[in-house]
C-alpha positions as CSV (number, residue, x, y, z in Angstrom):
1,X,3.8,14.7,-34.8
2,X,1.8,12.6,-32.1
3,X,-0.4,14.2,-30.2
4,X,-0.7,14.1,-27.1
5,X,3.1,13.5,-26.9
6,X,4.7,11.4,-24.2
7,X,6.1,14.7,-22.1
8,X,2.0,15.2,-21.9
9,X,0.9,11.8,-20.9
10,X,3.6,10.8,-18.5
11,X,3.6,14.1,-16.6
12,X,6.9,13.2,-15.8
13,X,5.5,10.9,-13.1
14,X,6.2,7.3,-14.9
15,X,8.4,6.3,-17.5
16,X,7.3,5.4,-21.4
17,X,7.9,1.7,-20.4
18,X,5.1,2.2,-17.6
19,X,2.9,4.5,-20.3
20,X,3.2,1.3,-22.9
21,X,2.2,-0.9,-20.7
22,X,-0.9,0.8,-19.3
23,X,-1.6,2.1,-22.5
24,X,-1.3,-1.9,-23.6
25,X,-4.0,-2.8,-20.3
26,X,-6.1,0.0,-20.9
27,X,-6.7,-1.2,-24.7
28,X,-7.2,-4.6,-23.8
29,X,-10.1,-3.5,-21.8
30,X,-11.8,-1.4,-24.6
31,X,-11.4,-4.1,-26.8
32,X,-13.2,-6.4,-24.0
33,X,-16.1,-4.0,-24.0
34,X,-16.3,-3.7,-27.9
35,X,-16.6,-7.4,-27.5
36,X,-18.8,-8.0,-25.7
37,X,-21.0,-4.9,-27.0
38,X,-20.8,-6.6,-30.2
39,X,-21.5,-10.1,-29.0
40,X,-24.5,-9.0,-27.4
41,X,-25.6,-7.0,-30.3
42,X,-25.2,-10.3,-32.8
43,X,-27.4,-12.1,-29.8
44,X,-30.5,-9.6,-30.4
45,X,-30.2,-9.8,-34.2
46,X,-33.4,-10.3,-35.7
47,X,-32.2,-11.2,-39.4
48,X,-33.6,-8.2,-40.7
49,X,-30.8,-6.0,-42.6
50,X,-32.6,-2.6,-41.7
51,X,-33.0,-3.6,-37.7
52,X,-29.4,-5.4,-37.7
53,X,-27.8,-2.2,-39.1
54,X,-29.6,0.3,-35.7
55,X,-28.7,-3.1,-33.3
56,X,-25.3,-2.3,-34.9
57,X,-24.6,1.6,-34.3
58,X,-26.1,0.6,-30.5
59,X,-21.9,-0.2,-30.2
60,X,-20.5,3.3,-29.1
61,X,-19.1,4.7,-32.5
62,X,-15.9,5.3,-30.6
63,X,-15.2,1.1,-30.3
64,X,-16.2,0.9,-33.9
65,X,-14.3,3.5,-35.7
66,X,-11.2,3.9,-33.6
67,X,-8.2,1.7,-33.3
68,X,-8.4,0.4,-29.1
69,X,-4.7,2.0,-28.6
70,X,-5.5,5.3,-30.2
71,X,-8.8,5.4,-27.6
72,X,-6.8,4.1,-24.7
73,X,-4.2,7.0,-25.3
74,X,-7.1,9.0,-25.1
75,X,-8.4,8.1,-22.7
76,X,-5.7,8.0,-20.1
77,X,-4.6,11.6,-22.0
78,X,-7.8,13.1,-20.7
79,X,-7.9,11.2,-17.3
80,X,-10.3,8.6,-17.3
81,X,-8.0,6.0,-17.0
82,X,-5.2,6.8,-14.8
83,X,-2.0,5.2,-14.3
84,X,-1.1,3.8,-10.9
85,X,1.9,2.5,-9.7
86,X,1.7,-0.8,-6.9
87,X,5.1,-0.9,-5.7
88,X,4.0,-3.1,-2.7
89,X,2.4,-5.6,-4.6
90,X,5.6,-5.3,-7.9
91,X,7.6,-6.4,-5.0
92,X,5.2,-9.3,-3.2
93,X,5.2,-10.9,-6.5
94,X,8.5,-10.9,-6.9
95,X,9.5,-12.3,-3.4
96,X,6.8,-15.2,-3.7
97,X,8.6,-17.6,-5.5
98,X,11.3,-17.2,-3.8
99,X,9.9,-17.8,-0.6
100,X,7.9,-21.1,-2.1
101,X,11.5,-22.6,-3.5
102,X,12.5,-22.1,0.4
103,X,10.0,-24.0,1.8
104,X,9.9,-26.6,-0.9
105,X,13.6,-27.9,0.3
């Protein structure tokens, strides 16, 4: 059984198309940060296995052990990242290249 389930993390505010895709943003971000925690990590590497290995657990152990969606679930699951809806701006995009074909004739 998942856990949390999708009842649980909607809240029966947005729909699981809406959930996939801010589970999809949210996980892009983690895996952004584990990034560039890791790049930066590889930068102060002295070459020595014994320092390399501390430089190493410096990464939060959550990036490194966890898969990015299972921590973005989480995460929006407990509240830290929360799911908001821009109708205003769904619908600006979607009028803009309308408007741009008009004035191009």
């Amino acid at each position: 059984m998942l856990y949390p389930t999708i009842d649980q993390l909607t809240k029966d505010e947005f729909n699981r198309y809406e959930l996939a895709l801010a589970a999809a943003k949210c996980a892009r971000m983690l895996t952004d940060e584990y990034v560039q925690h890791k790049e930066n990590a590889e930068k102060s590497s002295t070459g020595n296995k014994e320092a390399d290995r501390n430089i190493m657990n410096a990464i939060n152990k959550e990036y490194r052990e966890e898969k990015a969606v299972k921590n973005a679930i989480t995460k929006i699951h407990n509240g830290t990242f929360k799911i908001v809806r821009t109708e205003e701006a769904a619908y600006e995009a979607a009028e803009a290249p309308i408007a741009d074909e008009e004035t191009a004739n």
